[in-house]
C-alpha positions as a printed NumPy array, in Angstrom:
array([[ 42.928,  47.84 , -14.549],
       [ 43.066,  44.289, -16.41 ],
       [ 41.876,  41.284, -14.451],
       [ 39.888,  37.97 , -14.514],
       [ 36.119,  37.859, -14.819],
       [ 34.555,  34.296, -14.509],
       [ 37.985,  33.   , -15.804],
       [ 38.204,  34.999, -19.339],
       [ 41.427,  37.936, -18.802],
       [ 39.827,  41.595, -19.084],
       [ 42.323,  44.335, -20.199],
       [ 39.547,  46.835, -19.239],
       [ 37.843,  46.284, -15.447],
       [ 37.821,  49.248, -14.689],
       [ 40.28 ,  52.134, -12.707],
       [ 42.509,  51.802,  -9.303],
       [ 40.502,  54.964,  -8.08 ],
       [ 36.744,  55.312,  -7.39 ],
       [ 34.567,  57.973,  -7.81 ],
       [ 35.684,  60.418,  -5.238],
       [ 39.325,  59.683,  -6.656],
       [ 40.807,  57.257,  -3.977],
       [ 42.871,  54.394,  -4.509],
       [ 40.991,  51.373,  -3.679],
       [ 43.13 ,  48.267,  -3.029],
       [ 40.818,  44.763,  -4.073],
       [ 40.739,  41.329,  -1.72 ],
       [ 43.124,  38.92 ,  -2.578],
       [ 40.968,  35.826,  -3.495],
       [ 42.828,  32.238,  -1.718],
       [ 43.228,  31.919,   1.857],
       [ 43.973,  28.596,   2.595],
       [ 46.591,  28.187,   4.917],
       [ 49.825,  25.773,   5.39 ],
       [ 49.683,  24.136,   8.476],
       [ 52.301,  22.294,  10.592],
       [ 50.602,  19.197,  10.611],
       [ 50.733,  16.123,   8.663],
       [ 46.985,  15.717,   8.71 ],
       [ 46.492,  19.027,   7.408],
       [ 45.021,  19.488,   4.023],
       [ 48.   ,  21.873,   3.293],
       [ 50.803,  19.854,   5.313],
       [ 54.273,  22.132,   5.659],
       [ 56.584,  19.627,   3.353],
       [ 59.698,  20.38 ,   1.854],
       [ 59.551,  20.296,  -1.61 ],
       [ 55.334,  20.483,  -2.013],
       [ 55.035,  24.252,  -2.311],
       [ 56.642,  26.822,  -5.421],
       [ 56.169,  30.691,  -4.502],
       [ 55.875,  32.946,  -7.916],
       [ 57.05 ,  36.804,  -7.122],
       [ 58.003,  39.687,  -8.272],
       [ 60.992,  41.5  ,  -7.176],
       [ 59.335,  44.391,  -7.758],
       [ 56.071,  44.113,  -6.079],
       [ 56.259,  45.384,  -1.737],
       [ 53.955,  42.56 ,  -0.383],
       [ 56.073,  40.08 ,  -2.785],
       [ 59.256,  40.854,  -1.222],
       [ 58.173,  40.667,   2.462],
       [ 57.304,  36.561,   1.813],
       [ 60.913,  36.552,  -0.426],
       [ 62.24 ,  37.845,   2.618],
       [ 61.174,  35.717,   5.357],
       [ 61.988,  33.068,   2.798],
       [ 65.478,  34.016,   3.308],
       [ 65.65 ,  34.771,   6.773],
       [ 64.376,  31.379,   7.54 ],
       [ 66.892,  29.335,   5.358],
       [ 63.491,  27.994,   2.551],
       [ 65.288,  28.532,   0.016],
       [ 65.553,  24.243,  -1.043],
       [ 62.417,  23.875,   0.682],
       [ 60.21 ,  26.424,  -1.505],
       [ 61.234,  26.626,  -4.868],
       [ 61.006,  30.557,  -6.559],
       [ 59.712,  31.644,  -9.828],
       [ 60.109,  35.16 , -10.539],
       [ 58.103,  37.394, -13.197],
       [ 59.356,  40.027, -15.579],
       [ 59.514,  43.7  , -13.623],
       [ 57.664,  45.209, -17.272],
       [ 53.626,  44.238, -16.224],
       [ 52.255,  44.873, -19.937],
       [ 48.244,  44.194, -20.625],
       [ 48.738,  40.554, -20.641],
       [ 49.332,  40.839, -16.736],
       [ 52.366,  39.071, -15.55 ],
       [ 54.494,  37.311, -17.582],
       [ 57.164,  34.673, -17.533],
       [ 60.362,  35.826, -19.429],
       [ 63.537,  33.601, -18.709],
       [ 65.763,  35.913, -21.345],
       [ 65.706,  38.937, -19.129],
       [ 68.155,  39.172, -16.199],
       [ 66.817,  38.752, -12.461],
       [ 63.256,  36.749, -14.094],
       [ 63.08 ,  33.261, -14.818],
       [ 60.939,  30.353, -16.429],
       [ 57.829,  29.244, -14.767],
       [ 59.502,  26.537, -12.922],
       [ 56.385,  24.504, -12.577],
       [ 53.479,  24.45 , -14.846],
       [ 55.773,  26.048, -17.905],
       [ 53.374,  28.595, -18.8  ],
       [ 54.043,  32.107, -19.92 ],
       [ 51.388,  34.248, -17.855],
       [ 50.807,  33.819, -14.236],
       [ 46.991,  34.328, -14.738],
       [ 47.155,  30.632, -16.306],
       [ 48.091,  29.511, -12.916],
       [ 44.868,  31.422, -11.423],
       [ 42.873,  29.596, -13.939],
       [ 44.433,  26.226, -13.367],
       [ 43.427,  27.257,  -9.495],
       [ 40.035,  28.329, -10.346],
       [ 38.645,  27.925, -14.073],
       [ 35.911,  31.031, -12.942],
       [ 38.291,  32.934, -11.062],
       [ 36.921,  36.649, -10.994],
       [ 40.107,  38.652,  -9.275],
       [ 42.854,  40.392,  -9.856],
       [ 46.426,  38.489, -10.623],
       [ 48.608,  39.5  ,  -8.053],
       [ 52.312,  38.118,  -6.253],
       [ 53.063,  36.841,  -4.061],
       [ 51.322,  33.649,  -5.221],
       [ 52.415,  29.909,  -3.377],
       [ 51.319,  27.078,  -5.198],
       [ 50.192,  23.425,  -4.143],
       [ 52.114,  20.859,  -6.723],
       [ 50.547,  18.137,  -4.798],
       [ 46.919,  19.724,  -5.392],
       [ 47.928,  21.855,  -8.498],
       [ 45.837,  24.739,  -6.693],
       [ 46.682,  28.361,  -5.688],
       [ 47.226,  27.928,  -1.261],
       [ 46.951,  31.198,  -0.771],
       [ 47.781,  34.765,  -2.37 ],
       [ 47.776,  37.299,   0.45 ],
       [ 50.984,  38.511,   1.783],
       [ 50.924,  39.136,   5.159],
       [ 49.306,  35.595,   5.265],
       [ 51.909,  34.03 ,   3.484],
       [ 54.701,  35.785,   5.599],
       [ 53.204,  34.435,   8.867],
       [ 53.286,  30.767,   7.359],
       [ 56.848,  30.552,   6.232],
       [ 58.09 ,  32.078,   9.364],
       [ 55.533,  29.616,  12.171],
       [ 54.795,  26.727,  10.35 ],
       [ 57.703,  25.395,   8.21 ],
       [ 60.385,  25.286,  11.569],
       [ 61.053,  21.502,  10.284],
       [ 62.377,  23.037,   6.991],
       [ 64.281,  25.65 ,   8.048],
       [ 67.92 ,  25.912,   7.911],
       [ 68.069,  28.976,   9.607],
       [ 67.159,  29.86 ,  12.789],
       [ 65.001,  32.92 ,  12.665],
       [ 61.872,  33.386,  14.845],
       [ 59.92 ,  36.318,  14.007],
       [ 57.079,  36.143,  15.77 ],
       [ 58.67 ,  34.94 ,  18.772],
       [ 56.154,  34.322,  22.081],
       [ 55.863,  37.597,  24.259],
       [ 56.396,  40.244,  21.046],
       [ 53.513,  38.672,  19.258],
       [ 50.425,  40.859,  20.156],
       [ 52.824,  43.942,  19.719],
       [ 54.125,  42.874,  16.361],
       [ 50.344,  42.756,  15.033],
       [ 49.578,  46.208,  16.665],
       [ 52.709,  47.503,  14.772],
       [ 51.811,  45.842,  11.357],
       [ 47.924,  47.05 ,  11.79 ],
       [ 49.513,  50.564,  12.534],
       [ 52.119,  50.662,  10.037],
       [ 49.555,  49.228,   6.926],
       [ 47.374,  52.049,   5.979],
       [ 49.169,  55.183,   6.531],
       [ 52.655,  53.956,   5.07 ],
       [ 52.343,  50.685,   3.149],
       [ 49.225,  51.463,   1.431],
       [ 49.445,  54.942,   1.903],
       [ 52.416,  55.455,  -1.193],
       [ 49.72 ,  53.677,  -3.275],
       [ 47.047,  55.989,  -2.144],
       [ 48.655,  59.377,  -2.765],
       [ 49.794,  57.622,  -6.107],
       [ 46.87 ,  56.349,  -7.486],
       [ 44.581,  59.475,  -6.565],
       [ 42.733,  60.745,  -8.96 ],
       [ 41.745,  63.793,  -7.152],
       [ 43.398,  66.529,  -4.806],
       [ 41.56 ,  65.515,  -1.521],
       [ 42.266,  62.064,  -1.389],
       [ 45.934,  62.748,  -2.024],
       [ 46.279,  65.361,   0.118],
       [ 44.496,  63.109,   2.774],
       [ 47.188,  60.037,   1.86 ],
       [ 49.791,  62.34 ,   2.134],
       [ 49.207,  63.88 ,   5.22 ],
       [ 48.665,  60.4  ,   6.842],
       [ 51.62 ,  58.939,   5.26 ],
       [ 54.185,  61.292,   7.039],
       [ 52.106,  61.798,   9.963],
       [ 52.844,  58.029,  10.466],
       [ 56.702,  58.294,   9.294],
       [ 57.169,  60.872,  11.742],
       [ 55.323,  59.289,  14.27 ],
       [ 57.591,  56.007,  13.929],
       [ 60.745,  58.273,  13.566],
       [ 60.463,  59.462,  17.17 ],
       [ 59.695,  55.792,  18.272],
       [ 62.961,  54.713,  16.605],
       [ 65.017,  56.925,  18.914],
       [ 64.919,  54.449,  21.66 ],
       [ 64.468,  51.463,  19.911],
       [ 66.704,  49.634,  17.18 ],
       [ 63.424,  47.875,  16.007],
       [ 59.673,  48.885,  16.164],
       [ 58.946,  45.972,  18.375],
       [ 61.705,  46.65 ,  20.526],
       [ 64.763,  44.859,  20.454],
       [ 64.677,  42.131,  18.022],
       [ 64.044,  41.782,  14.463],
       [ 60.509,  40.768,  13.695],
       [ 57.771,  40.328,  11.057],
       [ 56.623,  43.921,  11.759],
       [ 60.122,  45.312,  10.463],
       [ 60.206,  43.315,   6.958],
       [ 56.673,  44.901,   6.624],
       [ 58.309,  48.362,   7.207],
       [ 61.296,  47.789,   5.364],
       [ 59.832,  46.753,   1.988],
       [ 58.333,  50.35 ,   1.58 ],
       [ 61.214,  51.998,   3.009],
       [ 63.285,  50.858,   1.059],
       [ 61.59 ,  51.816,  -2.286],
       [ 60.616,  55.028,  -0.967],
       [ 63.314,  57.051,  -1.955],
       [ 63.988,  55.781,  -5.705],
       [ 60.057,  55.319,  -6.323],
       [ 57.962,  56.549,  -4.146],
       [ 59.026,  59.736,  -3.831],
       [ 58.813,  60.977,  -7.256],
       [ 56.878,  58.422,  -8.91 ],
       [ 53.978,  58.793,  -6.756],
       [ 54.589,  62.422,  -5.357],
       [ 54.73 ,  61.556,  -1.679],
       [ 57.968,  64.285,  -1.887],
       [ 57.811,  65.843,   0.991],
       [ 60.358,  64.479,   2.434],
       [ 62.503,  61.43 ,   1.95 ],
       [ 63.88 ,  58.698,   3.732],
       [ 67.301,  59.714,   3.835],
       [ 66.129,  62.986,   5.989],
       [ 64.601,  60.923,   8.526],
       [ 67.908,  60.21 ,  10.783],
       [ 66.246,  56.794,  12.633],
       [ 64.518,  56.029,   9.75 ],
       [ 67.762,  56.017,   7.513],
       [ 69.512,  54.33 ,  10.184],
       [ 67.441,  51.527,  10.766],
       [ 66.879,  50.922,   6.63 ],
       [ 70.193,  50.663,   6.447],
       [ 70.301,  48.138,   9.367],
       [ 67.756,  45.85 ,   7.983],
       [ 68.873,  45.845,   4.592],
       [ 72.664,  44.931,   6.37 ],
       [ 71.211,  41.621,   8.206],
       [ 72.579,  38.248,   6.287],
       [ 70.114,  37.272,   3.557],
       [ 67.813,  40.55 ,   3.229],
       [ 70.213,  42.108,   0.554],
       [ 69.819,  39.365,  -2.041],
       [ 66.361,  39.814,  -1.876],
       [ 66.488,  43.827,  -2.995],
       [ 66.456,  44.247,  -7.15 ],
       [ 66.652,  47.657,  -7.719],
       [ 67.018,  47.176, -11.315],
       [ 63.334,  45.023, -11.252],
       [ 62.019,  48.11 ,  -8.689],
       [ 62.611,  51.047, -10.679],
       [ 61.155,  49.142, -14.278],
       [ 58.357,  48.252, -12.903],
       [ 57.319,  50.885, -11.561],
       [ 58.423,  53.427, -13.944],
       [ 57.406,  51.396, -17.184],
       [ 54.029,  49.815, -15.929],
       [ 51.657,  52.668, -14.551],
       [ 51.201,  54.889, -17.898],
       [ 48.279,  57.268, -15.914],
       [ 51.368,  58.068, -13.681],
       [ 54.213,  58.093, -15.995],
       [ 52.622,  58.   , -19.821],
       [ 56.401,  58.029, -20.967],
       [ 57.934,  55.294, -19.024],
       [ 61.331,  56.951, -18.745],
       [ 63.033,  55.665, -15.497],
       [ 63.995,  58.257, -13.122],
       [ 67.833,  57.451, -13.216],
       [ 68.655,  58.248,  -9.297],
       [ 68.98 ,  58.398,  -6.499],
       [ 72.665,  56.933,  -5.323],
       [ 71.63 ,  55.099,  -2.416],
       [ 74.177,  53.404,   0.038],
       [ 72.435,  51.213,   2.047],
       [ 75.253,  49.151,   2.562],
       [ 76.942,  52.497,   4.521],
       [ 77.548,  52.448,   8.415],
       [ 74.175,  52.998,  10.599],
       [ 74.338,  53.761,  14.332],
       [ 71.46 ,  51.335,  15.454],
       [ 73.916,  48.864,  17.049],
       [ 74.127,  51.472,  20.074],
       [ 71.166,  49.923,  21.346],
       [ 72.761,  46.338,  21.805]])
């Protein structure tokens, strides 16, 4: 694992698993938080904040989505990272298709902009990262953070109206998202960074214990809140829907996949269908990353070359309208 220590960039701090062979997942390290208030230290202004992601990355794509969803897209400016994560962590490379230029600061790695942040920085360099250009400082790095932000505190940028974490869903929607996180979000990572039998057994079992489990829930509802899209389902959806072209094989959680779940199916399909979530899916970006970038997984980096997913094919969840 390569990372910061006290601001220098380590290509050897150590392994994903510990020990007993689980996958431990670190702390992200900023957690400031954008308010909607002018006499906040992190105002919501249009224009003040850049958000650096990779299409590749699960807890990247749920801010990219909301981004969408909510009509940010003039409001938050992007910069987007090459899908191939070599030693050097990160990188900015304009030339290849789907990545751009650091749109900002100019620089080629996006640990520079973790040093810029914090000259002593000991972390890892994750996505989704937004940055202050008022401040030139990281505001905050940790997804599910980040997600709640865009979608509560930046209604006077929006240009779309899209409330998910509308009043009366809102202690459900963090029941679902605490419910959904270990066993199914984290859990793909578990089972594929074990080390060992018993912890990947143990992620396994979890893992479709909990796919099952929200299967069966998905028979009388179109969404796992109930009946309107919320933040809970863009936290489902971004594992979903690189479960079958990734997950599966890359990490071994095969025992069964998405597309012989019938709700499950269904409802990917219906989330990937509503206006704006589409553009925010890069295949292309998925399957390199993942494929090219975790050499105790796959040591030759040949991408697995299916499967032919339509996710643009009919779904039956509108027979809950």
């Amino acid at each position: 694992m390569n990372q910061l220590v006290d601001g220098e960039w380590v290509t050897d701090a150590g392994a994903y698993a510990d020990d007993d062979g689980s996958f431990e997942r670190g702390e992200t390290t900023f957690r400031d938080r954008i308010e909607d208030d002018p006499e906040a230290r992190f105002p919501a202004e249009a224009g003040r904040y850049h958000l650096y992601v990779s299409y590749a990355c699960p807890w990247a794509h749920r801010v990219l989505a909301i981004r969408a969803l909510k009509g940010l897209e003039e409001a938050i400016g992007l910069s987007v990272v090459d899908p191939f994560r070599a030693d050097d962590g990160w990188q900015f490379t304009p030339e290849r298709e789907g990545a751009t230029p650091d749109r900002v600061l100019d620089v080629d790695y996006l640990r520079e902009l973790y040093v810029r942040a914090d000259p002593d920085a000991t972390c890892r360099v994750t996505v989704p990262v937004l940055w202050d250009t008022v401040e030139g400082t990281i505001v905050n790095n940790e997804s599910r953070e980040l997600l709640r932000m865009l979608d509560t505190e930046f209604e006077g940028q929006a240009t779309r109206e899209a409330d998910l974490y509308p009043e009366g869903y809102r202690e459900e929607i963090d029941e679902v998202i605490d419910a959904i996180y270990e066993p199914i979000n984290n859990g793909v990572y578990r089972a594929g960074f074990a080390t060992k039998q018993g912890p990947y057994d143990e992620a396994i079992d979890d893992l479709f214990s909990a796919l099952s489990r929200w299967e069966s829930v998905l028979a009388d509802q179109r969404y796992l809140a109930g009946d309107r899209l919320t933040e809970a389902d863009i936290c489902l959806f971004t594992t979903l829907v690189r479960f079958d072209s990734v997950y599966h094989t890359h990490f071994m959680c095969n025992v069964k996949r998405i597309v012989d779940y019938p709700n499950l199916w269904n409802y990917l399909k219906d989330v990937y269908q509503v206006p704006g979530i589409a553009e925010t899916v890069e295949m292309g970006h998925i399957k390199e990353h993942y494929y090219t970038t975790h050499p105790d997984v796959t040591p030759s980096r040949i991408i697995a070359r299916g499967p032919d997913l339509d996710f643009e094919g009919e779904h039956d969840r509108d027979r809950f309208d």
